[in-house]
C-alpha positions as CSV (number, residue, x, y, z in Angstrom):
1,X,68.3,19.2,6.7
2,X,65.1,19.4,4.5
3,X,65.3,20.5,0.9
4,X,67.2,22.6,-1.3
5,X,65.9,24.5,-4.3
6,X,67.4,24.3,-7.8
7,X,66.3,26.6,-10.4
8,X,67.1,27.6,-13.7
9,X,66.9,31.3,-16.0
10,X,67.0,32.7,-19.4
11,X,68.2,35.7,-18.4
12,X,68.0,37.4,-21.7
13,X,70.9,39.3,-22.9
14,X,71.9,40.3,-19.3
15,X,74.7,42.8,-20.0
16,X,76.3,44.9,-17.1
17,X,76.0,48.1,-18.6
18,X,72.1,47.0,-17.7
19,X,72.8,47.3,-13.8
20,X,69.9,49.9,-12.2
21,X,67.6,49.4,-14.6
22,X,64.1,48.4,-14.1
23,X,64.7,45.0,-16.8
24,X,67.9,44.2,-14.2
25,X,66.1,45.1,-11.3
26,X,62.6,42.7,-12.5
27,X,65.5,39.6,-13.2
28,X,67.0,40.3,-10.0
29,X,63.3,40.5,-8.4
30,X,62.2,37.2,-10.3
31,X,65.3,35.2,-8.5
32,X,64.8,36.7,-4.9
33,X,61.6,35.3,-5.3
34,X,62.2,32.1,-6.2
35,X,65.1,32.1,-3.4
36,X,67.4,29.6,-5.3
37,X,69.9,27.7,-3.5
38,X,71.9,26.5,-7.2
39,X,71.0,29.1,-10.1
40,X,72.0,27.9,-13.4
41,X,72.2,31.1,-15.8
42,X,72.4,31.9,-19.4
43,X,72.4,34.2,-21.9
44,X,75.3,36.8,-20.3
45,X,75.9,38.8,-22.9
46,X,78.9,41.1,-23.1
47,X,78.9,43.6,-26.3
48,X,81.5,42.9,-29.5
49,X,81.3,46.0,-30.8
50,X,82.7,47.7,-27.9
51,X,84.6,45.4,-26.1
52,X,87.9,43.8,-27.3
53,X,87.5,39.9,-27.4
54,X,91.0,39.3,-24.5
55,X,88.4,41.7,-22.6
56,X,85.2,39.2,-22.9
57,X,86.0,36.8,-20.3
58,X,87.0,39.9,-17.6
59,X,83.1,41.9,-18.3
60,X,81.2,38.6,-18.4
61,X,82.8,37.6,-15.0
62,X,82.3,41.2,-13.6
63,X,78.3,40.8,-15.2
64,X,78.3,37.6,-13.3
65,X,79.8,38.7,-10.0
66,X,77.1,41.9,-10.3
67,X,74.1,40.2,-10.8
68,X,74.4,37.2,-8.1
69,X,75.6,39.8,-5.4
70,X,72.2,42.1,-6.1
71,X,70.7,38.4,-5.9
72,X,72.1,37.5,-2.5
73,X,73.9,34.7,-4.5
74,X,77.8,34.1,-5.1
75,X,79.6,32.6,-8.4
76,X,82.8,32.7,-7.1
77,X,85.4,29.9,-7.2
78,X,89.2,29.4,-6.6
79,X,91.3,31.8,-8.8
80,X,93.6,29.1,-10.9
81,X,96.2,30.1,-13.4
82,X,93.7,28.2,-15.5
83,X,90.8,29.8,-14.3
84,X,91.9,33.4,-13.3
85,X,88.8,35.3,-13.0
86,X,87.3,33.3,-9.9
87,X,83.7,32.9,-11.3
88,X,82.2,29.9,-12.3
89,X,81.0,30.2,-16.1
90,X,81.7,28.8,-19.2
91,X,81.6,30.1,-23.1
92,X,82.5,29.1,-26.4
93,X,85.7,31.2,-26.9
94,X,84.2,32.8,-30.4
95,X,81.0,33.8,-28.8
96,X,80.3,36.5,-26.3
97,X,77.9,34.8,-24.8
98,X,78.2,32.9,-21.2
99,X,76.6,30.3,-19.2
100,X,77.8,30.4,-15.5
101,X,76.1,28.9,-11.9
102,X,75.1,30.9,-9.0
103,X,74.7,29.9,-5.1
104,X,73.3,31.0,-1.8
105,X,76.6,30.0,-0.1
106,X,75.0,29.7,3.4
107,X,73.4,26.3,2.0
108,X,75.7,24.6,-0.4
109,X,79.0,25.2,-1.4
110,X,81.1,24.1,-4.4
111,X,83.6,21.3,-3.5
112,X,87.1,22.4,-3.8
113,X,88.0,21.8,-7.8
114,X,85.0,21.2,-8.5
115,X,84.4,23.7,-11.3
116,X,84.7,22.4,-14.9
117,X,84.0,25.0,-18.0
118,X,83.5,23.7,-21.5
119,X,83.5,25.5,-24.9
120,X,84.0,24.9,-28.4
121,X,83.8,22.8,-30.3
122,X,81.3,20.5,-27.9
123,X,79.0,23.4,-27.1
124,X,77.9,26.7,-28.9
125,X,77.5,28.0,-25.2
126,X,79.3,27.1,-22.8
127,X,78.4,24.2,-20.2
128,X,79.2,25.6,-16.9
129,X,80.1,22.7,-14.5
130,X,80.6,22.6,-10.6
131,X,80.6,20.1,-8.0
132,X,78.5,20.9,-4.9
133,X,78.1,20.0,-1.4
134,X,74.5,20.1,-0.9
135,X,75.1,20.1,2.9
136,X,74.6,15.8,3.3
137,X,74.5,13.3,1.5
138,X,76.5,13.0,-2.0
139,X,77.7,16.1,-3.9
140,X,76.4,16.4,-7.1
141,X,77.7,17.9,-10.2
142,X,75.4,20.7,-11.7
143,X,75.2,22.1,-15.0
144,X,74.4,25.2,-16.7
145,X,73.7,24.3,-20.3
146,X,72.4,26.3,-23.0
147,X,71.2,24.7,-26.2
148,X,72.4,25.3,-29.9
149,X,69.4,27.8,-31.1
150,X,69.8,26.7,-35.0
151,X,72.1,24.0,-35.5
152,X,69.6,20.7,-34.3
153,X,72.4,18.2,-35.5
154,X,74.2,19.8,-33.3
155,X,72.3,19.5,-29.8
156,X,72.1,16.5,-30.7
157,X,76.0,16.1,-30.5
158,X,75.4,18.5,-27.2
159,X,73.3,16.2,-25.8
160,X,75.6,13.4,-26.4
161,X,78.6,15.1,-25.0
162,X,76.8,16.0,-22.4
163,X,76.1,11.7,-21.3
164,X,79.5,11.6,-21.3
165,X,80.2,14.6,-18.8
166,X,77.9,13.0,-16.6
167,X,79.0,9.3,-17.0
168,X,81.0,6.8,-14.8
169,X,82.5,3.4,-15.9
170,X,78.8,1.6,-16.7
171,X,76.8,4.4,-14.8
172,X,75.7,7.9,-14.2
173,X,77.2,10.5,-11.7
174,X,74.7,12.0,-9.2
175,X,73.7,15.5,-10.5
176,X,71.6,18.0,-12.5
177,X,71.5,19.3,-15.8
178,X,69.8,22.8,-15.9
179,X,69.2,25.1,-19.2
180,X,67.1,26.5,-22.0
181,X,67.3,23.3,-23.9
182,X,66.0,25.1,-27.3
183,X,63.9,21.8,-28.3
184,X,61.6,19.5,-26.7
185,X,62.0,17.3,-24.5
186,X,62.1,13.4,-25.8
187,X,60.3,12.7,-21.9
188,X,57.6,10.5,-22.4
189,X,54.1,9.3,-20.2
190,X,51.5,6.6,-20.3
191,X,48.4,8.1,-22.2
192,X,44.9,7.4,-21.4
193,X,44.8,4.4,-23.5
194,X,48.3,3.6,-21.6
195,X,50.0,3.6,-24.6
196,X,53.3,5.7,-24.0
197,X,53.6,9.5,-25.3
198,X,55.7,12.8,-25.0
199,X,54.4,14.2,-22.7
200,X,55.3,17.4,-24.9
201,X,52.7,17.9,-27.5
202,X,53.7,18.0,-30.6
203,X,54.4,21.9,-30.9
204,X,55.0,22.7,-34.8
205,X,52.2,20.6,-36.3
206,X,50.7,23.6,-38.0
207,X,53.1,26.4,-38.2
208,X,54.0,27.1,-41.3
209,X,57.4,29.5,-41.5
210,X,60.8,29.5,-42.6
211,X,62.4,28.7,-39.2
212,X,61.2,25.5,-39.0
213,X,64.2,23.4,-40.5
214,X,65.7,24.4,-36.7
215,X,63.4,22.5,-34.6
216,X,61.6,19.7,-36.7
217,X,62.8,16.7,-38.5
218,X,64.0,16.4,-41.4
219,X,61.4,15.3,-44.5
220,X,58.5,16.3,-41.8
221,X,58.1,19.7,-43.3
222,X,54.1,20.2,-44.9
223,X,53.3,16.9,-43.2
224,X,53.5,15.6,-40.0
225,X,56.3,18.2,-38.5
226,X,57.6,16.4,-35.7
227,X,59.7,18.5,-33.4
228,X,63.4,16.5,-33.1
229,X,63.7,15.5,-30.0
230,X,67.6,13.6,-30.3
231,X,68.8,15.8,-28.2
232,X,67.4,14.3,-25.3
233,X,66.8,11.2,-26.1
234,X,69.8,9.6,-25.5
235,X,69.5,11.3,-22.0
236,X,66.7,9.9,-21.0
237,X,67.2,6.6,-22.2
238,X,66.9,3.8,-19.9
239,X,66.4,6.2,-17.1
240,X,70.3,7.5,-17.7
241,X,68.1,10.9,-16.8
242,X,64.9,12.0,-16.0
243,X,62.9,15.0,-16.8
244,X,61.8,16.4,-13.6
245,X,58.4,17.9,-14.9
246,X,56.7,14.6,-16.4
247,X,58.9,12.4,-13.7
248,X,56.5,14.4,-10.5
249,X,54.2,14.0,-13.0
250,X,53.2,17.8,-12.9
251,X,50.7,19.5,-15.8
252,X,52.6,20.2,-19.1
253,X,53.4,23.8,-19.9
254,X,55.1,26.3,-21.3
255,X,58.3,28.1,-20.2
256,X,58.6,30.3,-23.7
257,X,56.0,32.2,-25.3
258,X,54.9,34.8,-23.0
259,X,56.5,37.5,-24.6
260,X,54.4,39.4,-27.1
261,X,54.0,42.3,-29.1
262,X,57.3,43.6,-30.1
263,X,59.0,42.5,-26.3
264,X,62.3,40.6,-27.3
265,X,63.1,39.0,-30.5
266,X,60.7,37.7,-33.3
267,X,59.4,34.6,-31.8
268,X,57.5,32.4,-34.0
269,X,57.4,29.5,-32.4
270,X,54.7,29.8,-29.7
271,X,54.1,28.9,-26.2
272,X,56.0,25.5,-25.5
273,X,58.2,23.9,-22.7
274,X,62.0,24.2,-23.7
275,X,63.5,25.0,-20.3
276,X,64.3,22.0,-18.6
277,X,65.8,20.5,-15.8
278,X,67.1,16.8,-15.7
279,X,68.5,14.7,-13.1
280,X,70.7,11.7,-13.2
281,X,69.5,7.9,-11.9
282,X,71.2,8.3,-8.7
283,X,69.5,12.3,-8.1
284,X,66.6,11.4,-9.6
285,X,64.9,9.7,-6.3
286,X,65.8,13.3,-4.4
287,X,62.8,15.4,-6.5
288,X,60.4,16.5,-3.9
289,X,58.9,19.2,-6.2
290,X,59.1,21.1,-9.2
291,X,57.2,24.3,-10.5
292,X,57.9,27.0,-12.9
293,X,58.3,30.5,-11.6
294,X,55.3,33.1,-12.7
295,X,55.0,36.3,-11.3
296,X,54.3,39.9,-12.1
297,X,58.5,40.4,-12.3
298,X,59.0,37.1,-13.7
299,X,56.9,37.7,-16.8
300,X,58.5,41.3,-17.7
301,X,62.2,39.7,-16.8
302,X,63.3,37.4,-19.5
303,X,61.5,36.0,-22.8
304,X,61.9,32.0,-20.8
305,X,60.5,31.6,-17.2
306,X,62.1,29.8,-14.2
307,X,61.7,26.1,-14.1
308,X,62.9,24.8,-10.4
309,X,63.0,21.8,-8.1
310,X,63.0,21.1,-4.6
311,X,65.7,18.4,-3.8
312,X,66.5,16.5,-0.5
313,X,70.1,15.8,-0.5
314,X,69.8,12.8,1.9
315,X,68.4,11.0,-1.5
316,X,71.2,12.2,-3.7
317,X,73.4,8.6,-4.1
318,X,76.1,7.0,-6.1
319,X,75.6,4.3,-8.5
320,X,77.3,1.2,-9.3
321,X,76.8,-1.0,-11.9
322,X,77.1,-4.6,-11.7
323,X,78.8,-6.7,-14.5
324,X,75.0,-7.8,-15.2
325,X,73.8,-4.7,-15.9
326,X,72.0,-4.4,-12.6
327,X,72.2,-1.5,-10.5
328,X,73.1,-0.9,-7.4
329,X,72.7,2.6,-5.5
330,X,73.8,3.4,-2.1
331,X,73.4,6.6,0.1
């Protein structure tokens, strides 16, 4: 087997009643293009005002099943009395708004039980969670994760609950974490003097508006504004993950910002990188490639762009850790 692709969307607001329209049809466009063989997913949106809250969980799941089959992608998992609509997603109960995971199921496959929702209170979205057989070599566990867009104390919490999803006793499972982050990443590179540096610039350093308590920190306001970065940091720490984009050492840019003149909501942060994908210690040695997704369908389809990776499976391991603290990984 040679590689598998991984690739995240933004889907913006993707509603069912949507279905045949030329924004659906540009989303749906902007995937086939990218041929995904795991899709993480967000922003499924069903509508309050119309739809009874016991009815959320039924639309999302039939907005789910919708868009993957015009895709050529399933969501569907085992139907539990704890999971009765089959589809893999994930919400906080008092929003209508759903994360979920997509798959071409002629390449991987979830393993049985292997799908995991969490809510509220961890997550403001939901953190979609499934297992997969990747064809060889170790499953991983894959994520759909979509950040707090207000609250930055709270990714922060996010981010920690997330370590813990993807923890073992003294190490890290194999896997991926795949979302619109809403912050920067903490990921960091030798500059050209080799001193270490994010190797996100340093975004809100002369914006001057009244949204930005939500990304920078605190008593940085009219002076430095550094973007708060917590969120990953305890992520990346000691290699617990990497960042895919800096780790193949590819160009920084931007996943948001494309979107101008009236398209979407009021953006007034800019072009910068928010949409990431991570992988754990043990994944991170299968990154063959990564690239963001830009194309005529692409750019009209969603207000964040595709960031993906190609993975070989045969590199995906476990890790144990020795009562040192060395590691040990094995295929």
């Amino acid at each position: 087997m040679g590689t598998i692709r991984i690739a995240n969307l933004n889907a913006y607001k993707l509603r069912l009643e949507a279905r045949g329209t030329t924004a659906w049809k540009d989303r749906v466009t902007a995937v086939r293009e990218i041929d995904p063989d795991v899709l993480g997913l967000q922003e499924v949106v069903v509508d309050e005002r119309t739809t009874e809250k016991r009815e959320w969980d039924a639309a999302a799941a039939a907005t789910i099943h919708a868009f993957a089959a015009d895709c050529g992608l399933t969501s569907a998992v085992d139907v539990t009395p704890g999971y009765p609509y089959g589809t893999c997603m994930a919400s906080n109960s008092d929003r209508s708004w759903y994360t979920a995971l997509l798959w071409n199921s002629q390449s991987v496959g979830v393993v049985p039980g292997g799908y995991r929702p969490y809510g509220g209170p961890d997550f403001w979205h939901g953190f979609t969670t499934a297992r997969f057989d990747l064809g060889t070599g170790e499953p991983a566990l894959v994520a759909s994760y979509h950040g707090h867009p207000i609250n930055k104390d709270a990714r922060r919490a996010e981010g920690w609950r997330i370590k813990s999803i993807y923890r073992t006793t003294g190490g890290a499972k194999p896997g991926f974490v795949l979302g619109d982050f809403n912050a920067l990443s903490a990921a960091q590179v030798p500059g050209p003097d080799g001193q270490l540096r994010y190797y996100d610039d340093e975004a809100y350093r002369d914006q001057d508006h009244d949204d930005l308590e939500y990304q920078v920190l605190e008593g940085t306001i009219g002076g430095k504004q550094l973007a708060d970065r917590r969120q990953t940091e305890y992520l990346l720490r000691r290699g617990f993950m990497v960042d895919a984009a800096p780790h193949l050492r590819v160009p920084p840019h931007a996943t948001v910002g494309h979107w101008r003149d009236g398209q979407g909501d009021p953006d007034p942060w800019g072009e910068r990188r928010i949409d990431l994908i991570l992988a754990t210690r043990p994944a991170a040695p299968s990154l063959v490639r990564y690239g963001i997704h830009r194309s005529t369908a692409a750019l009209k389809a969603a207000d964040h762009l595709s960031p993906f990776v190609d993975v070989a499976p045969l590199r995906v391991c476990r890790e144990f850790v020795n009562s040192d603290g060395s590691v040990i990984r094995n295929s």
